[in-house]
VEXPAZA-524919 format. One record per residue: x, y, z of N, C-alpha, C, O, CB in turn; residue in one letter. Coordinates in steps of 0.05 Angstrom, whole numbers, plus 5000, padded with zeros to 4 digits. Glycine has a CB too. Layout:
XYZXYZXYZXYZXYZA...
END
This chain:
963847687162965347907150963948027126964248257120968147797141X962247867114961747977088958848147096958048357085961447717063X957447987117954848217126955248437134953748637130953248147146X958148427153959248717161959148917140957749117136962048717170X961848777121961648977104959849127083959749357074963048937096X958648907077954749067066954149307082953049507072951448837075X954849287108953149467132954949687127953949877116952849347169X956749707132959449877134958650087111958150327114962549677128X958749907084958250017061955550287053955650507041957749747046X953550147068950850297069950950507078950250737072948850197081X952050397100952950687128954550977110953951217109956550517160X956750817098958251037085956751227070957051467071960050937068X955051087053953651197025950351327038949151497024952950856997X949151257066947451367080949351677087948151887082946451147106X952151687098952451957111952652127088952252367092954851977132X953252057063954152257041951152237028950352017021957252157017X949552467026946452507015947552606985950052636984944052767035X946252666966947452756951944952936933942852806930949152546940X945053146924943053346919942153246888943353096874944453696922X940153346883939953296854936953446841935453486859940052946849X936153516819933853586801932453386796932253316772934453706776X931053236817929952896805927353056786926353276789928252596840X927052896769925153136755920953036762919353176750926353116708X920152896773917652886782916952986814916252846833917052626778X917053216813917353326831920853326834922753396820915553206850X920453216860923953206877924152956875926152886886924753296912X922252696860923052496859924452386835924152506814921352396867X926052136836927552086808925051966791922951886800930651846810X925651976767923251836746923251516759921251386765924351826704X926451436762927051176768929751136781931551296778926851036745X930050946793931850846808934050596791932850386788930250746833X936050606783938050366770936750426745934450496738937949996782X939250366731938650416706936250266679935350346657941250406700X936049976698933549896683930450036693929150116674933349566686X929650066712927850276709928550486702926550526689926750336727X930050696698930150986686930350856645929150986627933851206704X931750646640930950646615928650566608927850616585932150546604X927250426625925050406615922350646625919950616630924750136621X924150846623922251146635920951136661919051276667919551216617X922250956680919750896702918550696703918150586725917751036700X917650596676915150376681916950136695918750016683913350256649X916050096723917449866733915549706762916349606782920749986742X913149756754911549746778911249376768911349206786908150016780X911049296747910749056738912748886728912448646725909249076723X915149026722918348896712919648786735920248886757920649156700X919848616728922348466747924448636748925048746727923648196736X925948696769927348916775930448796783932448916776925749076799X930448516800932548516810932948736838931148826852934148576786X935848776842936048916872934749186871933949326890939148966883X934849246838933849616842930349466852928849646843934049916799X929249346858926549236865925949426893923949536900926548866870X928949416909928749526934928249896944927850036964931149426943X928449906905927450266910925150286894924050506888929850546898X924250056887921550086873918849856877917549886898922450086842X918049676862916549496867918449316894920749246891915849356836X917049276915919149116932918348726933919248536946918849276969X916548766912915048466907915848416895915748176890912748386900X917648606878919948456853922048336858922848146845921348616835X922948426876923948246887925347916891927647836895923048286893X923547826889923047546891924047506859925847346854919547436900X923247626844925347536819927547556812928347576789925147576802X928947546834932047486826932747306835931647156851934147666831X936147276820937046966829937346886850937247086865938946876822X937746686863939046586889940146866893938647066892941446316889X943446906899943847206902944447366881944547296858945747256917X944747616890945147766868946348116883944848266896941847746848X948748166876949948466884949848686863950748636840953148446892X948848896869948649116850950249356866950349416890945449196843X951649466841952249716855952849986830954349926811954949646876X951750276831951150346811950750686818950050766841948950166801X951250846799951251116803948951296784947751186766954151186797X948651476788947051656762948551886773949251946796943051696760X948751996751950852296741948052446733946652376714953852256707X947552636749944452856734947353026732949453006744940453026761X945853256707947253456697945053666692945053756669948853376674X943553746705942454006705942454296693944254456701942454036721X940554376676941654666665938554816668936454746658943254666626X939155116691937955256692938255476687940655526684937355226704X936955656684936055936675933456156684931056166677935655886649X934756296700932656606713932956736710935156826716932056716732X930656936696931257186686928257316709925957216709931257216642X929257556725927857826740926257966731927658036712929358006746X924558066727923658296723925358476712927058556729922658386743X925758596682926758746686929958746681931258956676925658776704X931258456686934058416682934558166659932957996652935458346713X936158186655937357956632937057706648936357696671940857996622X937757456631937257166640939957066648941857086633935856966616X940156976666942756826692942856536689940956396695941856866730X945556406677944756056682946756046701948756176705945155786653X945255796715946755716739949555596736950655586714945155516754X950555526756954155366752953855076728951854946720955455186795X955255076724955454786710956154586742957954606759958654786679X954054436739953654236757953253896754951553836737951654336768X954153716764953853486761952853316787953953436805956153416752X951553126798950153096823951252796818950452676797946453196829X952652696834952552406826950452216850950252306872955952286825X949051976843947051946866948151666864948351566841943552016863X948751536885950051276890947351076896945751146913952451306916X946950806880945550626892947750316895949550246880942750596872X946450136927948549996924945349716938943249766950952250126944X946349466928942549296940944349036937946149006920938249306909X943648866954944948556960941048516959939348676966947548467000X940748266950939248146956939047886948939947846925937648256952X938247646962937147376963934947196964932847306967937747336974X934946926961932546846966934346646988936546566984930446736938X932446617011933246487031932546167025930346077031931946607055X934545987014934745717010932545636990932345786970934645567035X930745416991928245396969925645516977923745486962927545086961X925545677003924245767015922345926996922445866972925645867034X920446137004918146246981919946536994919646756982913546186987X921746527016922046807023924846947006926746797002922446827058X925147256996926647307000927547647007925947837007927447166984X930147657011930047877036932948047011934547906998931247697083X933048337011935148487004935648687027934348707048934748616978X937748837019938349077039939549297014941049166999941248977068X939249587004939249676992939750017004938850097026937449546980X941650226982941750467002941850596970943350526951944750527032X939850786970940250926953937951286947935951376958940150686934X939151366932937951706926936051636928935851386925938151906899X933351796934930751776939930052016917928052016902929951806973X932652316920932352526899932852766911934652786928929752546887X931052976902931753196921931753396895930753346873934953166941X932953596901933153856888934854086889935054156913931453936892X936454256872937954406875938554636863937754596840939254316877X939754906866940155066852943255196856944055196879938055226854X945155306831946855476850948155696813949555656793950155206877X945755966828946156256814947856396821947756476845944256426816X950156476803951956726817951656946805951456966781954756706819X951757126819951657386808948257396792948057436768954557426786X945957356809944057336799943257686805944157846821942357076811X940857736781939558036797938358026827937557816837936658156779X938358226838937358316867936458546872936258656894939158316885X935358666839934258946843935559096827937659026818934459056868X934159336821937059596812939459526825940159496848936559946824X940659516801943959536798944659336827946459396842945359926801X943559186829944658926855944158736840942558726821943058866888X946558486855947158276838947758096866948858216884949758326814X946957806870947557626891946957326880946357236858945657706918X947557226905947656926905944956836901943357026904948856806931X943856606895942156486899943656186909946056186904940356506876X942355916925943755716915941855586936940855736953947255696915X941255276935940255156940941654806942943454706927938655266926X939654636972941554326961939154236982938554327004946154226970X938054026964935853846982936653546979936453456956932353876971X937353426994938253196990937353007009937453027033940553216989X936152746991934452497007936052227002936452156978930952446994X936952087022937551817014936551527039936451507063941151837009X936251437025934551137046936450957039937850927019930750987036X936150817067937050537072934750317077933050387093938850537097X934550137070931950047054932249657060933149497043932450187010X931549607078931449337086928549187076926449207089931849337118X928949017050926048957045926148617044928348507044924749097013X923848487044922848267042921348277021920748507013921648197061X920448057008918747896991917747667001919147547017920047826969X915447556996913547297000912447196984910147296983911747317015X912946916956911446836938908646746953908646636976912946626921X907346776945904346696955903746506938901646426948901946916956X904046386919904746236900906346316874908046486871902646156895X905146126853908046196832907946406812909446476795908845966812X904746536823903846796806903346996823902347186811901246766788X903547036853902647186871905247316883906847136887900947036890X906247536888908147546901908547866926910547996926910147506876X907147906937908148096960910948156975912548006986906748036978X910848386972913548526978912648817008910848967014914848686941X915448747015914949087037917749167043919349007052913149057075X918249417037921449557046920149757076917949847080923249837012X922649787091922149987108924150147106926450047106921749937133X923550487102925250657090926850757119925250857134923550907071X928950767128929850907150932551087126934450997113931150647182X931051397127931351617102932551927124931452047142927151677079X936151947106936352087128936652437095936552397071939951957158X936952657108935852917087937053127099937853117123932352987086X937553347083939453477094937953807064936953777041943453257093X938554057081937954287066939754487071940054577093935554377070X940854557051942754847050941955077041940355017023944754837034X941955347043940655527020942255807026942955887048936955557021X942555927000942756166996941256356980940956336955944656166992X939956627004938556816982940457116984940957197007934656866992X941157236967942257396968943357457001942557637016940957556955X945657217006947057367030948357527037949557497058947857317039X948557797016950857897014949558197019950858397025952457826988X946958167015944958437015944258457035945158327054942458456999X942058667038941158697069938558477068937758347049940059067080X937958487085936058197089936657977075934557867068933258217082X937657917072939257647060939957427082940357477106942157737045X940157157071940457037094942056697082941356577062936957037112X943856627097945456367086944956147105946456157125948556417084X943155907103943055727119943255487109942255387090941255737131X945655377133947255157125946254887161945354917183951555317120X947154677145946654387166944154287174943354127191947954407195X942954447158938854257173939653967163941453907147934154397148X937753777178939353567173936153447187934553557201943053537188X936153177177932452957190933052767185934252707164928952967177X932152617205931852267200929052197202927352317215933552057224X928851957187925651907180925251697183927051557193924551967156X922551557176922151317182919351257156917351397159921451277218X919451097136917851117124917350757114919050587120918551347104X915150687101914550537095913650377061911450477056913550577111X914150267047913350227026911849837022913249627024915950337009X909549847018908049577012907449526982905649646971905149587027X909149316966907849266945906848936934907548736947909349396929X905448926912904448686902905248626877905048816862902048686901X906448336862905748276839904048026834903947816847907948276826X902648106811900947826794900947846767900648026750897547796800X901747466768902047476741899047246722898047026722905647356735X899047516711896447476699895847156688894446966695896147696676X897447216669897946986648900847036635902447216640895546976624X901046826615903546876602904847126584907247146578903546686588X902947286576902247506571903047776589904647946583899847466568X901547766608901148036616901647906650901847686662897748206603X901548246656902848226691901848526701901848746689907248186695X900848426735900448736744901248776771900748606788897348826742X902649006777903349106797903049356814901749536804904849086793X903849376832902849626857904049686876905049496887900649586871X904549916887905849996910904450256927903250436916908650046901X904950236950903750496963905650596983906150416999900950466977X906650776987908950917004908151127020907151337012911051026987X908551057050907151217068909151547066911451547057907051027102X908251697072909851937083912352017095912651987119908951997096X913652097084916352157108915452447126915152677119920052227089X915352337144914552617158918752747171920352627185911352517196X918852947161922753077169921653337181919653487179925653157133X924653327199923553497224926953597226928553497241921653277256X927553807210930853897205930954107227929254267233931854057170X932854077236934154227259937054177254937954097232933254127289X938854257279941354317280942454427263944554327255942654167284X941154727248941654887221943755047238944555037261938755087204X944455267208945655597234945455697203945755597181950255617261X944855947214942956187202945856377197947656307212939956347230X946556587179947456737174945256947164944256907142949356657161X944357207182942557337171944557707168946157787185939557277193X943657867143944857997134942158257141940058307128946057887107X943158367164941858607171942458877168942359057185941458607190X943358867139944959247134946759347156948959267164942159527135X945359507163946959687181948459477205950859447213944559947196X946359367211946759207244949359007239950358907259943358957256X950358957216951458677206950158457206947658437204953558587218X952058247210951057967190951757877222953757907236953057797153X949057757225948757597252948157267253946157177243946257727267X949857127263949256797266947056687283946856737307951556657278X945556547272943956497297944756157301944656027280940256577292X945356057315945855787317944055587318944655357310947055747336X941655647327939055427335937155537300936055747295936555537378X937755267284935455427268933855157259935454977264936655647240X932555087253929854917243928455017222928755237210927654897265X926754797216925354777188922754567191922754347202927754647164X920454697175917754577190916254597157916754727137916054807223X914154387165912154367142913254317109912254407089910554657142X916154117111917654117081917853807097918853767119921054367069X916653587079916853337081916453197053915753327033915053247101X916952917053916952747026914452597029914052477050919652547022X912552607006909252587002908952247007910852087006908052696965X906452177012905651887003904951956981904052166972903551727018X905651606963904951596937904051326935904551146951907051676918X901751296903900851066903901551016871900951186854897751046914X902950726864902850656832902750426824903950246836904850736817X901350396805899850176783901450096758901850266740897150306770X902149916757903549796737902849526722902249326735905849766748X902749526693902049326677904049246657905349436648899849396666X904449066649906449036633905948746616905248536627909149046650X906348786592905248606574907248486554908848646544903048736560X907348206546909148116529908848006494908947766489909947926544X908548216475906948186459908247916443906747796428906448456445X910947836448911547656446914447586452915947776455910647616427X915447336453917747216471920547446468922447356481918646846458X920947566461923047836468922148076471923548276475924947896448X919648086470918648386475918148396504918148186518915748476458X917748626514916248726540915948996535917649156526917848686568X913049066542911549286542910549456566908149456565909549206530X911449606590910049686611909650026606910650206593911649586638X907249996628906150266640904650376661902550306671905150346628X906050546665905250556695902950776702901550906686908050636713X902850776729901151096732901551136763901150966780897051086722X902251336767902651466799901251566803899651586784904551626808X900351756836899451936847901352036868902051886887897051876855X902052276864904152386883903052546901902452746888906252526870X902352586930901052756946902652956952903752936974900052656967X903353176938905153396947903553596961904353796972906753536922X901053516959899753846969899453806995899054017008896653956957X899553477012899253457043902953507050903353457074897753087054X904853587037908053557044908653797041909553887062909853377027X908553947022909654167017908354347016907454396993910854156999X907454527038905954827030907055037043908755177032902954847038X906355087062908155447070910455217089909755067107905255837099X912855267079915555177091916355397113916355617104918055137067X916855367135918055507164919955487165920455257171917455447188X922055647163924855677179924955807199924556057200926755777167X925555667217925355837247929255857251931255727246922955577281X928656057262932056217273932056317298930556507302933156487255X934256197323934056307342937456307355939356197343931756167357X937656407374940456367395941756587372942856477354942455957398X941756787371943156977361947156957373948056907395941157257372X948257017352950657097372951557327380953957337385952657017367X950457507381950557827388947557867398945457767393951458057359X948558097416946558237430944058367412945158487394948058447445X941858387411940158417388937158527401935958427420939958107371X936558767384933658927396931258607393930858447375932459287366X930458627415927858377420926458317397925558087398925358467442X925858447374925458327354927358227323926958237299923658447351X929258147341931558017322932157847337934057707327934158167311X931457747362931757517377931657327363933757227356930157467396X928657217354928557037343927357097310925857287304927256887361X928156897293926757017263925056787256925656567265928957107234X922656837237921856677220919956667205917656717209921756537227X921856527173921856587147919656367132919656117133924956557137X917556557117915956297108916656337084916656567075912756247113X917256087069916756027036913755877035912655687046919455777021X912856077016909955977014910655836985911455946964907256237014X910155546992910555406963908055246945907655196921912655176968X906655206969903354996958903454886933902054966914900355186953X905054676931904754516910903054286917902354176938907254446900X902354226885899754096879900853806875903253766871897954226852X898753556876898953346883899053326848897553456833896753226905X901753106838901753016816900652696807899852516823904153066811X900952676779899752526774901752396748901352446724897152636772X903652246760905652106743905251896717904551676725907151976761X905551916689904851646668908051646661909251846655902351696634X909351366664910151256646909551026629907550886632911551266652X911350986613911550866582913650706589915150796606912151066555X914250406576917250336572917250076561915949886570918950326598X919250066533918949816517922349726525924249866530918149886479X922049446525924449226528924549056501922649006486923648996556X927148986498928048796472929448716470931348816460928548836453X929448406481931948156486933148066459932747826453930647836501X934748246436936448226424937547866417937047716399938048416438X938947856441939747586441940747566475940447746492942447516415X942047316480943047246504944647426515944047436539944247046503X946347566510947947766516947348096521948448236538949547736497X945148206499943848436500941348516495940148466475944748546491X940748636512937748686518936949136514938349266530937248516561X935549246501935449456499933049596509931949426523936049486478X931949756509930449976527929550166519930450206496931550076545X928250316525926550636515923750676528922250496533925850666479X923550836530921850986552921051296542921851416523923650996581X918651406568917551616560916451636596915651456610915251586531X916951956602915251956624913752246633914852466627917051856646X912152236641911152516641909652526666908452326674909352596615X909652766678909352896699908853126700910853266704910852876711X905853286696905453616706906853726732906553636755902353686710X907953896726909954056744908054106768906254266763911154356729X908154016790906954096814907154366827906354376850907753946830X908154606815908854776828907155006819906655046795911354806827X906455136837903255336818905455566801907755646804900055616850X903155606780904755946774905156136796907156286796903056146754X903356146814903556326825905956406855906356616868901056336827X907356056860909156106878911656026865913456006881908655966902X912455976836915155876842916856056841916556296834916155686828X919555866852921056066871924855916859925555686865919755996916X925956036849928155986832930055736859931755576854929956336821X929155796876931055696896931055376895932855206898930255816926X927055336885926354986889924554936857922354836854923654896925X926555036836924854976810925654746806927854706796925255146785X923354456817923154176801920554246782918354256792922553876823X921154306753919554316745918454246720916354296708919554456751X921054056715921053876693919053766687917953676707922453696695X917353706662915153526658915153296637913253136639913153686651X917253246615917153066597920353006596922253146592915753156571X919952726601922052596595922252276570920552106563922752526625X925152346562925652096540928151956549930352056553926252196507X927151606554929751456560930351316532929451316510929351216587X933251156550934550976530936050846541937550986555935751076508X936650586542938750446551938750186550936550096542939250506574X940750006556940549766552942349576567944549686571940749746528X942249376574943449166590945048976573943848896553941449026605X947448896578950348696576950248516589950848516612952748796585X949648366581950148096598952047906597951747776576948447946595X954147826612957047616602956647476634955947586655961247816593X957447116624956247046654954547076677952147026676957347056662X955747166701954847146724954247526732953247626752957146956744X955347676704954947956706953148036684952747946661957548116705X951848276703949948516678951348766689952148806712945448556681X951448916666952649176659950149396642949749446619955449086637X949149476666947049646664947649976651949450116660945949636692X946050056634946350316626943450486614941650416598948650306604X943850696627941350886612941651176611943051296628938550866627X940451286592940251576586937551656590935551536581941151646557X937451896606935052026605935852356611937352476627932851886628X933652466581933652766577930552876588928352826578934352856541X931153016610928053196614928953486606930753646612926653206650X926153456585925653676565925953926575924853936598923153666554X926854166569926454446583923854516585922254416569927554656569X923054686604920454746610920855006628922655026645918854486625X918655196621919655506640916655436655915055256652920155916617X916755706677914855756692915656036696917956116694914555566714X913456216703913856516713911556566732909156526730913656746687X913056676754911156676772909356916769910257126760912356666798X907356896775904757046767904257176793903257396792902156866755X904857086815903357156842904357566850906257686840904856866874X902857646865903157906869905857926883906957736893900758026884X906858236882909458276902908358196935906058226943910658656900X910758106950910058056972913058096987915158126974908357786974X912658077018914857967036914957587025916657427017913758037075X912957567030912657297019913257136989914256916986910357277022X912457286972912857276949915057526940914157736930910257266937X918357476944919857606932920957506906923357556902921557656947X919757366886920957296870917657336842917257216821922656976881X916357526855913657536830915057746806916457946808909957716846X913857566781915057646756917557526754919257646741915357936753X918157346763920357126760920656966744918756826748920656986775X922556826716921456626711923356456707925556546702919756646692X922956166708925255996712925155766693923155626689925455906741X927655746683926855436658929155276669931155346682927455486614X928455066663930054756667929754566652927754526639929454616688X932054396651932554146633935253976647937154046661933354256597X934453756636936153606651937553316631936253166617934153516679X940353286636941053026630942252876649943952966664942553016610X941152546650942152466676943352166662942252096641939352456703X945651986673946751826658946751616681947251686704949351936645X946051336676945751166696946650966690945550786679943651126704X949350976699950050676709949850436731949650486755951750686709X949850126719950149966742950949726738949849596720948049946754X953049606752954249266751952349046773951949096797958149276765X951648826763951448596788951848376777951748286754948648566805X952448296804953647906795951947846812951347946834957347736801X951247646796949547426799951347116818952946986804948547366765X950947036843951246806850949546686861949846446868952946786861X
END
């Protein structure tokens, strides 16, 4: 009964994706609130169940069992101002991203095994009454949403060696609106992908001192279909197309390095360093549109829309200090930084992740057989203006878009 309902549980929190401004790229800085307070750095921290969205070798350091279950509230605030027109902030928005991780060590064995479902990230926008030209005003709006179900293992190799591997089965989903209300405008709703991805990591512990860790995460290659197109053709009206798809927009392999040092018996010191491959995932995005529902001159049969986006491969540092107070409370702070992957010359208000500096804070409760996890993280505002020439392709040159973000992370687990 109780494995069921783990499963049951995942299932639920796998069908509801949930959108969000993760701010390194589309990814979160961190997953559970002890990595995000400690900015990320968690490639070398004992993690507990959030281990299963990050180091999966961490694993192995938790207790016999241990249940987590835990939310982050992002609160996003953006701003685009046109060529030419005044500056537009988006809705007041809140994204909540659910994480939920059982994990164990199987008897005195060296093995142990979790199951884990949580945000991976994503991205979003939603402008009303944005400019659309002389004296026109429309929608913008946007929802990218990633979440994995995440079955991992651990293996001590001895009492300083420890290998880990999750396998991501990651399901994603894209909504969007560009001025649907205008002529060429267009509203597409239900793309939807299932994936299959992989993550391998390692810990070693150096000495009593210091500790180093690693992970490498293969590609999600997503392949969205079962969309439907609302396209806005002036005169002709606003035509459905039912068959619509989405090509060349996938989630990158990444590789990160983690060290973490104890300058002495309550301190902990880590830092990390990523490589994010956005430039093999994300470059000219395809929306293909077909099955019209009205009769239509042969070149409105079928449509298709490129976002030329070519973003560049990042290169993630965090920072993050720990401080065991006493038996009961333990505190946190962090730093993380990430150059905005998105060139000047394509961004596009619809997919501004373009956050680059972030500051955490948070700290852990401990009473018995429970921890009562919490963190704050603010990413700094940061604009971009697109530089690139007018185009069909580029309808948004002389654009410029700022963002900032507050995201609030909670999480409970008991320990048995």
């Amino acid at each position: 009964m109780r494995r069921a309902s783990v499963w049951l549980l995942a299932a639920a929190l796998l069908a509801c994706p949930a959108a969000a401004l993760a701010t390194n790229g589309m990814n979160m800085i961190g997953t559970g609130a002890v990595a995000s307070g400690m900015g990320g750095a968690d490639a070398a921290v004992p993690a507990g169940c959030t281990a299963i969205a990050g180091n999966p070798a961490q694993l192995a350091t938790t207790c016999n069992r241990v249940v987590s279950a835990g939310t982050a509230l992002l609160m996003p605030k953006m701003d685009v101002q046109m060529p030419g027109s005044g500056e537009v902030g988006n809705e007041n928005q809140i994204f909540p991203l659910p994480f939920f991780g059982y994990a164990q060590r199987i008897g005195v064995s060296p093995w142990s095994i979790g199951l884990g479902v949580f945000a991976q990230g994503g991205m979003g926008v939603d402008f009303r009454e944005a400019p659309a030209g002389p004296g026109a005003k429309d929608d913008l709006y946007s929802q990218v949403a990633f979440m994995r179900l995440a079955p991992t293992v651990a293996y001590n190799v001895n009492d300083k060696f420890t290998l880990g591997a999750s396998l991501f089965a990651g399901y994603a989903t894209v909504d969007y609106e560009f001025f649907p209300n205008l002529p060429m405008g267009q509203s597409v709703t239900g793309l939807s992908s299932y994936t299959l991805a992989g993550r391998l990591g390692f810990s070693y512990q150096l000495n009593e001192k210091w500790a180093i860790g690693g992970t490498y995460t293969t590609k999600s290659a997503l392949d969205f279909d079962d969309g439907e197109m609302k396209a806005n053709f002036g005169p002709l009206g606003v035509v459905t197309y039912k068959d619509v798809s989405m090509e060349d927009f996938t989630w990158p392999q990444q590789l990160e390095f983690g060290v973490s040092f104890r300058p002495a018996a309550k301190w902990l010191l880590a830092f990390d360093i990523s490589w994010i491959n956005w430039s093999n995932a994300i470059e000219t995005v395809k929306v293909k549109a077909k099955n019209p529902n009205v009769a239509l001159p042969p070149q409105y049969q079928s449509l298709e829309v490129p976002f030329i986006m070519d973003w560049k491969d990042q290169w993630v540092f965090a920072l993050g200090a720990q401080y065991e107070i006493n038996a009961n409370w333990t505190v946190r702070a962090g730093y993380n930084y990430g150059k905005s992957p998105i060139p000047d010359d394509t961004v596009n208000p619809l997919f501004p992740a373009i956050v680059e500096h972030h500051l955490t804070a948070g700290f852990t409760f401990s009473h018995g057989d429970f921890d009562i996890d919490f963190a704050y993280e603010h990413g700094f505002e940061h604009s971009q203006k697109n530089t690139g020439a007018p185009s069909t392709t580029n309808p948004f040159a002389g654009t410029e878009v700022s963002h900032y973000q507050d995201t609030l992370h909670f999480m409970v687990s008991y320990r048995f």
